[in-house]
C-alpha positions as CSV (number, residue, x, y, z in Angstrom):
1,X,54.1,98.2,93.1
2,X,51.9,97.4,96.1
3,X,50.3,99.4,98.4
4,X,52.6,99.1,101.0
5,X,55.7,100.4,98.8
6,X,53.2,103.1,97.6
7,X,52.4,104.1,101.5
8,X,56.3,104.4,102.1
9,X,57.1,106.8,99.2
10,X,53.9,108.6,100.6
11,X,55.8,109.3,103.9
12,X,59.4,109.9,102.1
13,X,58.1,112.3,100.4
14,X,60.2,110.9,97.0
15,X,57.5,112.5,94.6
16,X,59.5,112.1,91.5
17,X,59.1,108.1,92.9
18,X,55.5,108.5,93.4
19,X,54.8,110.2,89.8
20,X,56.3,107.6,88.3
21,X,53.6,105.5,90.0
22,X,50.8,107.2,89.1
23,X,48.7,107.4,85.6
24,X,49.6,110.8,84.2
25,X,47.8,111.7,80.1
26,X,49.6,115.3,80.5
27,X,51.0,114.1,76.3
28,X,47.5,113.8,75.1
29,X,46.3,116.6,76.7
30,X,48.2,118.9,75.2
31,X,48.2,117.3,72.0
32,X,44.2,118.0,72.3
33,X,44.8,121.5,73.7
34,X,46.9,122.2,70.9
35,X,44.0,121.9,68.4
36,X,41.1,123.8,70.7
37,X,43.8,126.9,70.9
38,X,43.8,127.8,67.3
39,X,46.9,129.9,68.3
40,X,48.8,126.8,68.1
41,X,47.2,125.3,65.5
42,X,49.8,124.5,62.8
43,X,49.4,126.8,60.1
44,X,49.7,129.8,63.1
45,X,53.4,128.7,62.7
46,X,53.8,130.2,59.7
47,X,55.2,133.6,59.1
48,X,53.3,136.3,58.7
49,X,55.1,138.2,55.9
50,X,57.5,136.6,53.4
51,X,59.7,138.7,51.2
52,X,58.8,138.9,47.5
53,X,61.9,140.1,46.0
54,X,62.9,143.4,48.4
55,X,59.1,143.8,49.4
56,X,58.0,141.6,52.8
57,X,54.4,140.5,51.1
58,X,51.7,139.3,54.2
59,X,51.7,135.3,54.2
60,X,48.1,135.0,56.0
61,X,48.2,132.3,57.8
62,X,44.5,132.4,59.0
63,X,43.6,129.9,61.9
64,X,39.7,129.0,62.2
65,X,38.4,128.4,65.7
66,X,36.4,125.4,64.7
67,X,37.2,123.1,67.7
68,X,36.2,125.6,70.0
69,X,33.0,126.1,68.4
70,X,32.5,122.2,68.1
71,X,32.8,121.7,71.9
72,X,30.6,125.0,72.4
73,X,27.6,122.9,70.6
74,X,28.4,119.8,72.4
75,X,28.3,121.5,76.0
76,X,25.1,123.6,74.7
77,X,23.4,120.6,73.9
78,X,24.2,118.6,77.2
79,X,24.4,121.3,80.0
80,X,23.5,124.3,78.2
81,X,20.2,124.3,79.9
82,X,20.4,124.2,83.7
83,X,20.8,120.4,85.1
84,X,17.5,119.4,87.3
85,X,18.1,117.8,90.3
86,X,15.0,115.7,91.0
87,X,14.2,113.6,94.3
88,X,13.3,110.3,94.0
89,X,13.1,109.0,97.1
90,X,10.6,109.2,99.7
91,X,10.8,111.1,103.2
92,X,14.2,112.2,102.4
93,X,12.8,115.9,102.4
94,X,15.2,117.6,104.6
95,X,18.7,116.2,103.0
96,X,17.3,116.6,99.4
97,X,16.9,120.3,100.6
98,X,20.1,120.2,102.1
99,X,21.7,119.3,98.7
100,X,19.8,121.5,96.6
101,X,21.2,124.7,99.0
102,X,24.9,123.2,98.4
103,X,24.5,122.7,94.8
104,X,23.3,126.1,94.5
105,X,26.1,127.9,96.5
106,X,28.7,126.1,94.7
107,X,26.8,127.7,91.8
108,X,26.9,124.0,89.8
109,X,25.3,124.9,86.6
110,X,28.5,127.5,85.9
111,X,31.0,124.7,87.0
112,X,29.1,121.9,84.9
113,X,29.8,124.0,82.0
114,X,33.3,124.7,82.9
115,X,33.8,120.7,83.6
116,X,32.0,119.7,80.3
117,X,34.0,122.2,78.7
118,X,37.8,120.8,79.7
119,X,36.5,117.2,79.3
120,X,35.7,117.5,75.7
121,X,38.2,119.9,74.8
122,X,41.5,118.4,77.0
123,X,39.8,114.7,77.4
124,X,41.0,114.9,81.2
125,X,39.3,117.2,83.8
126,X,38.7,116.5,87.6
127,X,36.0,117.8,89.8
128,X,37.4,117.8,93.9
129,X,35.1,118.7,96.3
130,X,36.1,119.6,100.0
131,X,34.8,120.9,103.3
132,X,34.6,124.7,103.6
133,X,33.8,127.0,105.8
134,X,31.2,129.8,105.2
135,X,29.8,133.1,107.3
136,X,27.0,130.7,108.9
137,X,29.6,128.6,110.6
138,X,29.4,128.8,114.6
139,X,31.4,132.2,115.3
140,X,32.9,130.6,118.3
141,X,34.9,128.2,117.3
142,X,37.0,129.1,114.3
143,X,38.2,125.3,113.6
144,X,34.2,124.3,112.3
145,X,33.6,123.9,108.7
146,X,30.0,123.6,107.8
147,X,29.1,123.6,104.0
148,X,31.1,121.9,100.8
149,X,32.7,123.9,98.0
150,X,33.9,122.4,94.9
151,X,36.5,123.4,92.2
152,X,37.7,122.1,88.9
153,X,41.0,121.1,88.2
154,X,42.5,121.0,84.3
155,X,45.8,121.1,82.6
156,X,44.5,124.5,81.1
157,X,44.2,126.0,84.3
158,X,47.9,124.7,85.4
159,X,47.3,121.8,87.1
160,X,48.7,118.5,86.0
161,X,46.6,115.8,87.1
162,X,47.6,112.2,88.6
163,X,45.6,109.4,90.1
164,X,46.1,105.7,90.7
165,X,44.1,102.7,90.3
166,X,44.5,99.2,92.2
167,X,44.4,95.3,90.8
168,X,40.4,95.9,91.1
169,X,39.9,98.9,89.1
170,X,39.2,101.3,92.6
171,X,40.6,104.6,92.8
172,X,43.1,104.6,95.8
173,X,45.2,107.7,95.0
174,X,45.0,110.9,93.0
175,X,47.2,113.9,92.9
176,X,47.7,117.2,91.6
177,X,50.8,119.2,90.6
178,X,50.4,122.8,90.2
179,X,52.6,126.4,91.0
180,X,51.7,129.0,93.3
181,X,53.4,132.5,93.0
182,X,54.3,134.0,96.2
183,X,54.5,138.0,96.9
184,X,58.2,138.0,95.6
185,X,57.0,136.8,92.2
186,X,58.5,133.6,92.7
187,X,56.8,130.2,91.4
188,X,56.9,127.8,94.4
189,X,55.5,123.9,93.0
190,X,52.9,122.1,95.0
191,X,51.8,118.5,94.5
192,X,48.9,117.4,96.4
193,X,48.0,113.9,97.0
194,X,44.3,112.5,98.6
195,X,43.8,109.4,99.9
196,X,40.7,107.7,101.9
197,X,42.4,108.7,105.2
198,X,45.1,111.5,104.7
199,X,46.2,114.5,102.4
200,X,49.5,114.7,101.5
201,X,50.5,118.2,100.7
202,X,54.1,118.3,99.3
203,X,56.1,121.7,98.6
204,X,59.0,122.0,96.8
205,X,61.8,124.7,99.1
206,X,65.5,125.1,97.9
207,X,65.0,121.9,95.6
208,X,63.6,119.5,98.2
209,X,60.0,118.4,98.8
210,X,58.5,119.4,102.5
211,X,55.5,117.3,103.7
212,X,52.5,118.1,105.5
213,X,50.0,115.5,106.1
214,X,46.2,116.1,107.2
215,X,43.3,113.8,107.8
216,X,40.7,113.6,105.3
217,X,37.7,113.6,107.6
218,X,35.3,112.1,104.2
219,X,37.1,109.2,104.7
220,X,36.9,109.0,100.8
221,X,38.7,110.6,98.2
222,X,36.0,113.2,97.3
223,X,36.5,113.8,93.8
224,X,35.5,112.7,90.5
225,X,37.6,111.9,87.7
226,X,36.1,112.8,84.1
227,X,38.8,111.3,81.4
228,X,38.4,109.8,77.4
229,X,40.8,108.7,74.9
230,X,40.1,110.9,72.6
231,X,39.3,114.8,72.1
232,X,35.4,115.8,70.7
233,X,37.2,117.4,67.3
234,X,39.7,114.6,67.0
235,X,38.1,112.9,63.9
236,X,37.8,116.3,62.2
237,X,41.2,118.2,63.2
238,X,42.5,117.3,59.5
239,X,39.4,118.5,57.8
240,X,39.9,121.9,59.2
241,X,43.6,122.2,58.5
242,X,42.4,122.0,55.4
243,X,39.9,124.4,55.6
244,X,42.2,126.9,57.3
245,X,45.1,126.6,54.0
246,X,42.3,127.0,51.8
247,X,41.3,130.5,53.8
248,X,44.2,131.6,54.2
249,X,45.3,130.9,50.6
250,X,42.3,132.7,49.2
251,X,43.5,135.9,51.5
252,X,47.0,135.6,49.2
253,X,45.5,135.4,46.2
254,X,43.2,138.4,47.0
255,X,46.2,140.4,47.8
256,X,48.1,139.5,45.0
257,X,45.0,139.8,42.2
258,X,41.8,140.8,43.8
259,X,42.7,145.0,42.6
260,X,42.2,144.7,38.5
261,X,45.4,145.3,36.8
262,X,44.8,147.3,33.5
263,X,46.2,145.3,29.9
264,X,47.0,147.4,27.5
265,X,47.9,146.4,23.8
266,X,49.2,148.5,21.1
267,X,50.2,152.4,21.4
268,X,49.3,154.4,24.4
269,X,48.6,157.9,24.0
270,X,48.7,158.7,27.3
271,X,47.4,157.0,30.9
272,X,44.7,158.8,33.2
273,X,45.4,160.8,36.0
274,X,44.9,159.3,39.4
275,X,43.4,162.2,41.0
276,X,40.2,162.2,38.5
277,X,37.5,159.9,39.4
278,X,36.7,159.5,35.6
279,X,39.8,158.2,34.2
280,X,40.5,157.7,30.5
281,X,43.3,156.0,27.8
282,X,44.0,157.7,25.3
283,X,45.4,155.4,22.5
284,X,45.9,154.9,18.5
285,X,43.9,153.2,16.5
286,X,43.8,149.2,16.8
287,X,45.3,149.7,20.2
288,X,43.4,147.7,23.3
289,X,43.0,147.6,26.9
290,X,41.4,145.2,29.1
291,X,41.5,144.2,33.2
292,X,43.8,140.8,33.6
293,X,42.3,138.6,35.7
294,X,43.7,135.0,37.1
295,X,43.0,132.1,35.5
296,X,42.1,129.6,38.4
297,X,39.3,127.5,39.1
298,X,37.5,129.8,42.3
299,X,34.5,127.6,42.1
300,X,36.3,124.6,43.0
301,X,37.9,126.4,45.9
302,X,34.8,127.5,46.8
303,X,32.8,124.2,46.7
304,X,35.8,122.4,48.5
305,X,35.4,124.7,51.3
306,X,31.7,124.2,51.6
307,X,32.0,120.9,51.6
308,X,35.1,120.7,54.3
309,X,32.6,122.7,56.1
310,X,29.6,120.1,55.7
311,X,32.4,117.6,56.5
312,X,32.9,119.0,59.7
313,X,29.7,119.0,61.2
314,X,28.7,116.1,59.6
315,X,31.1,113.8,61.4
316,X,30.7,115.8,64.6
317,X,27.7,116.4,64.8
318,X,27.7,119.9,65.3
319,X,24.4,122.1,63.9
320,X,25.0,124.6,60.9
321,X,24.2,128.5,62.6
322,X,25.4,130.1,59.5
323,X,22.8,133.3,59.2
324,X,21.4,131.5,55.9
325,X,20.9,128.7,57.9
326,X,19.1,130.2,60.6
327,X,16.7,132.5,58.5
328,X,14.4,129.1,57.7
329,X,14.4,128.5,61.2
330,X,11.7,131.2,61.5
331,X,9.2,130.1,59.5
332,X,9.6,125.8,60.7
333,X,7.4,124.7,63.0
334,X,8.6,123.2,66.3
335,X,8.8,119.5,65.6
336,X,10.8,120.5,62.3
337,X,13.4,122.3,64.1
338,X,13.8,119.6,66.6
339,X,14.6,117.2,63.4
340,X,17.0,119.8,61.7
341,X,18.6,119.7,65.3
342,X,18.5,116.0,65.6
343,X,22.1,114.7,64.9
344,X,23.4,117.1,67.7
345,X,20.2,115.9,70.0
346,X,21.6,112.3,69.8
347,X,24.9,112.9,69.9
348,X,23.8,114.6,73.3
349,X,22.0,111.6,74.3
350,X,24.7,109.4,73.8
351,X,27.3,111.4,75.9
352,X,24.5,111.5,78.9
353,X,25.3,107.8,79.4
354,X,28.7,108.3,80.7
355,X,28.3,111.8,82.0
356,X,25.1,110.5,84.4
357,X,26.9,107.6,85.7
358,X,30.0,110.6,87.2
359,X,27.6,113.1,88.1
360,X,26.0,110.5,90.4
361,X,29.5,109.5,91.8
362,X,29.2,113.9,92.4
363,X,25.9,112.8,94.3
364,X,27.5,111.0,96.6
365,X,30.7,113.3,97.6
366,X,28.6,115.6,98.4
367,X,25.9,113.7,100.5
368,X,28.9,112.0,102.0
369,X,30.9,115.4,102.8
370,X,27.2,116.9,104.0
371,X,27.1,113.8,106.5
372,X,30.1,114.5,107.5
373,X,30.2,117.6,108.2
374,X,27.0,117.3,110.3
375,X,28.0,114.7,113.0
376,X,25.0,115.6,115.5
377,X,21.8,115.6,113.0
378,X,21.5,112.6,113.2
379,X,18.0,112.7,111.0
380,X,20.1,114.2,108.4
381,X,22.5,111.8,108.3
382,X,19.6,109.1,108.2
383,X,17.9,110.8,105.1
384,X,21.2,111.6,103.3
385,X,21.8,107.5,103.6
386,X,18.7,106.9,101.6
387,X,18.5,110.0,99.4
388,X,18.3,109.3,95.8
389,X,18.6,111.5,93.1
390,X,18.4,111.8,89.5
391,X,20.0,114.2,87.0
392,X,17.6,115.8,84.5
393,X,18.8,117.0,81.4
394,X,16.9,119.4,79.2
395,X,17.1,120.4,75.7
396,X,18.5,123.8,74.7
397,X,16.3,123.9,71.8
398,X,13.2,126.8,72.5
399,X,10.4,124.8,73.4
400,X,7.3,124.8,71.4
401,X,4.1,125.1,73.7
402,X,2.1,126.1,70.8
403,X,2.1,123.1,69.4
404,X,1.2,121.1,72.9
405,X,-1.7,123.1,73.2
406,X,-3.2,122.5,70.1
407,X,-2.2,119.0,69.9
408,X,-4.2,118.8,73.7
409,X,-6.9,121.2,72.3
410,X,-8.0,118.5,69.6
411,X,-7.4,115.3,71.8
412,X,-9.9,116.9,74.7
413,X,-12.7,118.3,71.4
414,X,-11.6,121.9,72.2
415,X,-12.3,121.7,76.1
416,X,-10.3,123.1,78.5
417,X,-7.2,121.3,79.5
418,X,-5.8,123.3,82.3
419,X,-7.7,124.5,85.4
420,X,-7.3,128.7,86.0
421,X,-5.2,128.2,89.1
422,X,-2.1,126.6,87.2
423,X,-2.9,129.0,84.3
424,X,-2.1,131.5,86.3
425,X,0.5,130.0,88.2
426,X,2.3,129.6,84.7
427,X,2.0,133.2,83.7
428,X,5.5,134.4,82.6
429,X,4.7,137.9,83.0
430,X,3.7,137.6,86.3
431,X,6.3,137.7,89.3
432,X,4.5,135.7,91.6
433,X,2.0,132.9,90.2
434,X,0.4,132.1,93.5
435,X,0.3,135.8,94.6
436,X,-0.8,136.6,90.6
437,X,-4.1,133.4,91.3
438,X,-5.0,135.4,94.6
439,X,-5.0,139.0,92.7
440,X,-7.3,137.5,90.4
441,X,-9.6,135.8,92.7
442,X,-10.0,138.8,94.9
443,X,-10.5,140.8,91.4
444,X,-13.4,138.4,90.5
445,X,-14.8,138.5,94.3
446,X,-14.9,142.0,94.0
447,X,-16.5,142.1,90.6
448,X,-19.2,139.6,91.7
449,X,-20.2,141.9,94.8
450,X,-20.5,145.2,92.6
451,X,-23.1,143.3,90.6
């Protein structure tokens, strides 16, 4: 379809038409949804009691939360710590401090963690960013928005997500289909569409679709579009069905054998009493009693289990925190534990080359929406033009200054390396470093004159 036939179902309003048009993944994502949410994981479709003879017997179908904690590590590991925006450009003061106020009042490092969250766990998650208007706007007229807000949109949150590409690979067309529940209690469907020029805001009333169309003063579709092929647990989801029968068939077989049943051989005088705490059989001569216990191979279990679970983190790399794995954590030095870490470090390193390339394409929505939204600074708008940016990542791994210090320590001969003023701008228990390196200069002023 061209864009001209794509323009006219735009203005009928046929949005059946104009899905049909548009890339929807809505299967795979809830395929991959369906393994992050143990409650639908497929052993939680089991019943949980099953009737031996007259007696309903619990079944234990145990689901493991695995994925969840396999996209927890991978987020950790790539957003975990706060992102650093650092300027790159020269004389670009003002906008870079422009930015930096947005960013913070969208709160970005929460929503980074929420985005990176949906993307590995649902593959498809979209960022849209649009103007707002906050309590600094001018008071007088009502119509100005000043500032940029963001929010994310993910099939987990309700929102089925659309977009369109054309012959060249450029986003033209995105849309979103979600359900608003008005005062009555009744579920009214949306679908949005954005385009360079307009929004196309469609709502469903007595089973036909009403349009309202607004400009889109960006004059770009200001959102960006995080998708994969393929879920972060997706080579692993087997593994842990695995793991989760062998779990929850360990829980039956505890039920069933883990109290000792008492054997007895021969004749029986008589059985102990409940009540006592010391209990005693009495029984003749050549009789015997022992505890039955099952025949079964629990150390295979148990080694299968261990090693579905090395599996697992093996393939995704995902670090071990089992509390046996942490306790030699604090006696490694700091270079050690950035080696025990190192699988999840790289696989970090490797999702920062498609994740940096999107939250550039961020970068510019939001210097285009600041632009904008500031027709008159015309300085601004200048700075904004030839602002550039760069996205620091940081490990979540506790850093290890000790070793720094005494690795600059021996390359100086044990001189100093840092002057007082940034030793005492660095302090961590002090509030202020600057107003902490003017305390202690007026301390040592003072000193000097009582001398």
């Amino acid at each position: 379809m061209d864009e001209k036939d794509f323009d006219t179902l735009l203005e009928q309003g046929d949005v059946d038409r104009l899905k049909g048009q548009m890339t929807n993944n809505a299967v795979r994502v809830k395929e991959a949804l369906s393994f992050y949410n143990a409650k639908k994981h497929k052993i939680a479709k089991e019943p949980k009691e099953k009737m031996v003879g007259t007696e309903p017997v619990n079944n234990w179908p145990l689901t493991l939360p695995i994925q969840k904690k396999i996209v927890q590590s991978t987020v950790a590991f790539l957003v975990g710590k706060p992102v650093r925006l650092v300027q790159e450009s020269e004389g670009t003061d003002e906008a870079f401090s422009e930015v930096q106020k947005v960013w913070k009042e969208m709160r970005m490092n929460s929503k980074l963690l929420d985005l990176m969250t949906k993307f590995y766990s649902e593959t498809e998650t979209v960022i849209m960013f649009r103007p707002y208007r906050d309590s600094s706007a001018d008071p007088n007229d009502l119509s100005q928005l000043n500032t940029v807000r963001c929010k994310v949109i993910a099939k987990s949150e309700g929102d089925d997500i659309f977009y369109r590409f054309d012959e060249f690979g450029t986003l033209n067309a995105w849309g979103r289909g979600y359900l608003v529940k008005t005062a009555n209690g009744i579920q009214v469907e949306h679908f949005d569409i954005e385009t360079a020029n307009l929004f196309y805001n469609y709502t469903k009333v007595d089973g036909k679709w009403q349009l309202e169309k607004k400009p889109n003063i960006a004059g770009k579709i200001s959102m960006v579009l995080f998708t994969q092929d393929m879920w972060d647990s997706f080579d692993v989801d087997p593994l842990i069905e695995r793991r989760e029968t062998l779990t929850s068939g360990k829980a039956k077989n505890n039920d069933a054998m883990g109290s000792p049943i008492l054997k007895l051989t021969g004749e029986i005088k008589n059985m102990p009493e409940v009540k006592k705490a010391v209990k005693v059989v009495e029984m003749e001569q050549g009789a015997e009693a022992d505890y039955l216990y099952p025949q079964m191979s629990v150390d295979l279990i148990k080694e299968e289990r261990e090693d579905l679970k090395e599996l697992i983190n093996y393939f995704t790399d995902t670090p071990d925190f089992s509390m046996d794995s942490m306790k030699a954590i604090g006696t490694t030095s700091g270079k050690a534990i950035e080696l025990m870490f190192f699988p999840a470090i790289l696989k970090s390193i490797r999702n920062r080359i498609t994740v940096e390339e999107l939250f550039d394409r961020m970068m510019e929505v939001i210097k285009n929406l600041l632009a904008k939204l500031n027709p008159s600074k015309t300085t601004l708008i200048e700075q904004l033009k030839r602002l550039v940016t760069k996205f620091e990542f940081t490990s979540p791994l506790p850093e290890n200054e000790a070793d720094l210090i005494d690795m600059l320590s021996t390359a100086t001969g044990g001189k100093p390396s840092l002057n007082q003023e940034d030793a005492a701008n660095l302090n961590p228990f002090a509030k202020d470093g600057k107003d902490n390196w003017k305390k202690l200069q007026s301390e040592a002023m003072s000193s000097n004159l009582d001398e």
